[in-house]
C-alpha positions as CSV (number, residue, x, y, z in Angstrom):
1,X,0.0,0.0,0.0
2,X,1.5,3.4,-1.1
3,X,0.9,6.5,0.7
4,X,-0.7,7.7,-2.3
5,X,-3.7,4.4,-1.9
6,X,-7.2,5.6,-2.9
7,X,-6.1,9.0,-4.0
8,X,-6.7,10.0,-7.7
9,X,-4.4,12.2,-10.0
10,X,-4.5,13.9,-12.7
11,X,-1.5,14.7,-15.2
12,X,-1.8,17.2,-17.5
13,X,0.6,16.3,-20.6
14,X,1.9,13.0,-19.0
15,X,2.4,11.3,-22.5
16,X,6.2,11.8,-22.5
17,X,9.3,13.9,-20.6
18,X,8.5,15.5,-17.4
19,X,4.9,14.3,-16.8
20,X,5.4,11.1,-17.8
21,X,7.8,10.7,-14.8
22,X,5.6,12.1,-12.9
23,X,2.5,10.2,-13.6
24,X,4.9,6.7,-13.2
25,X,5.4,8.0,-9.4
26,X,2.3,9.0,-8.3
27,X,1.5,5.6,-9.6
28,X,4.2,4.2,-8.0
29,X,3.2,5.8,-4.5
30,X,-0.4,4.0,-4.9
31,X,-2.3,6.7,-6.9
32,X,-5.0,6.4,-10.1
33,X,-3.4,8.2,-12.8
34,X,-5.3,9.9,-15.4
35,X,-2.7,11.5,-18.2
36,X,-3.5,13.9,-21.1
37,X,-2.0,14.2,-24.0
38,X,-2.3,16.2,-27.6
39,X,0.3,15.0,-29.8
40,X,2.2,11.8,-27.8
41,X,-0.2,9.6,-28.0
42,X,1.6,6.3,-28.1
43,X,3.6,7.6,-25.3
44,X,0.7,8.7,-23.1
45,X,-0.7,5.0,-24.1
46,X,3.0,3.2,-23.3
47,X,2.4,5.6,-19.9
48,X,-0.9,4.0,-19.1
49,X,0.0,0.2,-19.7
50,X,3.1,0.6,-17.6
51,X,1.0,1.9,-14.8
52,X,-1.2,-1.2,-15.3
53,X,1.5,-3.8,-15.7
54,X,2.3,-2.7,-12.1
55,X,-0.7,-2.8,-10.9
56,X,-2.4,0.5,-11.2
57,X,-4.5,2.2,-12.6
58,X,-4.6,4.1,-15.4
59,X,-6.8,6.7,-17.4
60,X,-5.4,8.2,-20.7
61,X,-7.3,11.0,-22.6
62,X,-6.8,12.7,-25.4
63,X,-7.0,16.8,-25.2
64,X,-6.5,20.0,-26.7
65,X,-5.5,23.0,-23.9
66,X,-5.5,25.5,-26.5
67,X,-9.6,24.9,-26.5
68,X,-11.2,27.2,-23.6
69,X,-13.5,23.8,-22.6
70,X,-10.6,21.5,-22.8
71,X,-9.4,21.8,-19.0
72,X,-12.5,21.7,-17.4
73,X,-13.9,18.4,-19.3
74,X,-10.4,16.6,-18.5
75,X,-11.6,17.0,-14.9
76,X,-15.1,16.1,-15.1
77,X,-14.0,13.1,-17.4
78,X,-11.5,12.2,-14.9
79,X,-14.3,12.5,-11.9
80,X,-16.8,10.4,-13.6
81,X,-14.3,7.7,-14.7
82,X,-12.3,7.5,-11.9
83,X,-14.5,9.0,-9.1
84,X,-12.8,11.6,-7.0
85,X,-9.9,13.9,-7.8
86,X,-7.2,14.6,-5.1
87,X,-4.1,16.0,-6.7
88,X,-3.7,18.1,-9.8
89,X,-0.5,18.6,-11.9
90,X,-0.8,21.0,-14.4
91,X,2.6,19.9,-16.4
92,X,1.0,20.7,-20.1
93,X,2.5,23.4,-21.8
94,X,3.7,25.2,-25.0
95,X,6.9,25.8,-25.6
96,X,7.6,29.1,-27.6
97,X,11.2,30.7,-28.4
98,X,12.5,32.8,-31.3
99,X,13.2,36.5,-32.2
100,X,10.9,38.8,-30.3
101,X,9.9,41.0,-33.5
102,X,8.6,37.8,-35.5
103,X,6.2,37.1,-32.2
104,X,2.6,37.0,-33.7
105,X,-0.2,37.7,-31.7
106,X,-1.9,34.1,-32.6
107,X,1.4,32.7,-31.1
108,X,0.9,34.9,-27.8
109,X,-2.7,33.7,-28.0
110,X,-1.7,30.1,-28.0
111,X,1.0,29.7,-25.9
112,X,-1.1,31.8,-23.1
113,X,-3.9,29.5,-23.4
114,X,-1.9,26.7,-22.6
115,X,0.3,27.8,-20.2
116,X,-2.0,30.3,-18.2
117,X,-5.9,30.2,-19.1
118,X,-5.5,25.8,-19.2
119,X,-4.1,25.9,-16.0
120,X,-6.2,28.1,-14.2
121,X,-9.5,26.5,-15.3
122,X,-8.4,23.0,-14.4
123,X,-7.9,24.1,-11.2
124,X,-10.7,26.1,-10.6
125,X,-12.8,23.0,-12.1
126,X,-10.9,20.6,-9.9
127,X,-11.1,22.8,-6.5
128,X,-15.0,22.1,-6.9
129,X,-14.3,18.5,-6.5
130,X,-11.3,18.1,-4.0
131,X,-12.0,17.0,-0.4
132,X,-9.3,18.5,2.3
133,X,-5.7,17.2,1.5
134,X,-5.7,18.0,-1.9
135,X,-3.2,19.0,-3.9
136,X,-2.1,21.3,-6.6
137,X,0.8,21.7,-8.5
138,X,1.9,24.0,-11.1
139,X,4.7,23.3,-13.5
140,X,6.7,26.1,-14.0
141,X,10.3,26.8,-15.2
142,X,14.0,28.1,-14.4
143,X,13.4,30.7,-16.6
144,X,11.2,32.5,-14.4
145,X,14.0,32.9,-12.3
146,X,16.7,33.5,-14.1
147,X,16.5,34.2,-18.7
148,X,19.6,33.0,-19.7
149,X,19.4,34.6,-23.1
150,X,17.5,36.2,-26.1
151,X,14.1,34.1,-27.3
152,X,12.5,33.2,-24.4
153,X,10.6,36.1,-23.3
154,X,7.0,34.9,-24.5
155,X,7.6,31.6,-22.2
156,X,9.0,33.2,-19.4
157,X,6.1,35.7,-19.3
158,X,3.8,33.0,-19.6
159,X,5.0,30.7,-17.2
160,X,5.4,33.5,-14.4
161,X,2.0,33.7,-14.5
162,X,1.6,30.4,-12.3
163,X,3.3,32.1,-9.3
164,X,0.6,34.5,-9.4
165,X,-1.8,32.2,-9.7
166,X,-0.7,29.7,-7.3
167,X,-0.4,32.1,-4.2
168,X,-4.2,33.2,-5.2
169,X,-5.0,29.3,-5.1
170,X,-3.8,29.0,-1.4
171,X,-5.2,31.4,-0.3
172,X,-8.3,30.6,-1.9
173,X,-8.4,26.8,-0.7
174,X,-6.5,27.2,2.2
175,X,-9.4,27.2,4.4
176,X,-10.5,24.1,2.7
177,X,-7.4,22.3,3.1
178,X,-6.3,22.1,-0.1
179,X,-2.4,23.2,-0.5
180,X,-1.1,24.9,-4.2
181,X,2.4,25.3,-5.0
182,X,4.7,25.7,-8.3
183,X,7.5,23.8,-9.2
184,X,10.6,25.3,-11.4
185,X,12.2,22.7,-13.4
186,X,15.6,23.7,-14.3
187,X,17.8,22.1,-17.7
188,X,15.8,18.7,-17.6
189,X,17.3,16.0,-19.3
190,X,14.0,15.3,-21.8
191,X,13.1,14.7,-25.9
192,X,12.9,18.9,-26.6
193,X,16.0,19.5,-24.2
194,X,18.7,16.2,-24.2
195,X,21.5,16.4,-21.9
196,X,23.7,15.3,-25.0
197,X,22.0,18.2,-27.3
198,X,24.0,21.5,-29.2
199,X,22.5,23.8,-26.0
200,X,23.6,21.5,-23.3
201,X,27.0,22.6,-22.4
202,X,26.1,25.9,-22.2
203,X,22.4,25.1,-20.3
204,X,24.8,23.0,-17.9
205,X,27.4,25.4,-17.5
206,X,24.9,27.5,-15.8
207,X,23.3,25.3,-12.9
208,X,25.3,25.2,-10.0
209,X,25.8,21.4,-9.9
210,X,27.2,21.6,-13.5
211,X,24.8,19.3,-15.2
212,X,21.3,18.2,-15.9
213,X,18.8,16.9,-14.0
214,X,16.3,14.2,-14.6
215,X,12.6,14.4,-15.1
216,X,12.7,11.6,-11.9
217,X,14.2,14.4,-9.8
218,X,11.3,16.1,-10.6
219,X,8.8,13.5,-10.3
220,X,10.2,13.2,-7.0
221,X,9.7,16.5,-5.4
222,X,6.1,16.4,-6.9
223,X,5.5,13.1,-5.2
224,X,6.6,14.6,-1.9
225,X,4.3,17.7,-2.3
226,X,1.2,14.9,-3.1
227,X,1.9,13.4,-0.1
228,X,1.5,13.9,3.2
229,X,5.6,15.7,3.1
230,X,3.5,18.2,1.8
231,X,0.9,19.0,4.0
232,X,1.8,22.3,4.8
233,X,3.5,23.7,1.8
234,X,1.5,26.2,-0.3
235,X,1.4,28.8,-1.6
236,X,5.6,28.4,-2.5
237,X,7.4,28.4,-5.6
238,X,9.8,25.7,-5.3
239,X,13.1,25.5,-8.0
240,X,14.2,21.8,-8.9
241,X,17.0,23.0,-11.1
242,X,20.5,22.4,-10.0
243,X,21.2,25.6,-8.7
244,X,20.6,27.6,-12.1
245,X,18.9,30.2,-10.4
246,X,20.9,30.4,-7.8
């Protein structure tokens, strides 16, 4: 039995990377495991039978966070399949880099979505539904922190909306028991961002520990958080990234 045994999660973009780990470990720590995806659907479906070759279960569903209705159906298709909803990881996101001229305003619209409007209506349509002892937790980034170069403002902007949002959230469900916190991954050894790729030496060479992390480092500190290690942290932005903000 895992301290996690009878709680449900949901995963937001748990088909590969990041909240693929993280969906494994909640798993692993007893939990029912619903994952989204949009694009990785035969990792979000490799995801689901690993969690049910152990022993688990499982919920994979296809979704689009760009739509305004998305986040809010995930939850209630996550409630009526798998009947409650404790903890919350919004780990979807869009990635967005380049010259800040060539921004378009359909690319702002989309990578806002996403990253910001997504997030806060699955946890506003999750809050409805969580007893005390839920959980919330917002993926952010490093970059946040600390912009390392040119290219990254549209991201950055959109991702340090969570920290807003997630110090709203507690104190909004504080009173119900219900903790929110962020989480800053730092260079993440992943498909978009390989420890072995072009940008690696110099994404390295600016963490403190010299090197990249793992999404399992990751996973791990969310796990804590979930359980009852993270009963009363919220409202906290919290940097898994190897001293690069540092």
């Amino acid at each position: 039995m895992g301290e996690l045994s009878g709680k449900v999660a949901l995963v937001t973009g748990g088909g590969r990377g990041i909240g693929a780990a993280i969906a494994r470990r909640l798993a692993a720590d007893g939990a029912a495991v619903a994952v989204t995806y949009v694009n990785a659907a035969d990792g979000a479906q490799a995801v689901g039978r690993r969690i049910e070759a152990d022993g688990g279960r499982a919920l994979v569903i296809k979704a689009d966070l760009a739509d305004a209705h998305a986040a809010a159906a995930v939850v209630e298709q996550t409630m009526g399949e798998l009947g409650r909803i404790d903890i919350l990881v919004n780990n979807a996101a869009a990635f967005a880099s380049g010259d800040l001229g060539q921004v378009t305003p359909q690319e702002v619209d989309h990578v806002l979505a996403v990253n910001v409007r997504a997030v806060f209506l699955a946890c506003q349509a999750a809050a409805r539904h969580m007893n005390p002892g839920g959980r919330i937790v917002n993926v952010g980034t490093c970059v946040t922190e600390h912009v390392p170069g040119p290219g990254m403002t549209l991201f950055a902007m959109s991702k340090s909306a969570l920290t807003g949002l997630t110090k709203g959230l507690a104190r909004d469900l504080g009173p119900r028991g219900i903790t929110a916190t962020v989480i800053h991954p730092g260079p993440i050894d992943t498909h978009a961002n390989p420890a072995d790729g072009p940008q690696a030496p110099m994404f390295s060479g600016l963490t403190a520990l010299g090197r990249y992390g793992t999404a399992d480092d990751v996973a791990s500190t969310v796990a804590h958080l979930a359980g009852e290690g993270g009963r009363y942290i919220t409202g906290s932005a919290i940097s898994v990234d190897g001293g690069f903000a540092a």
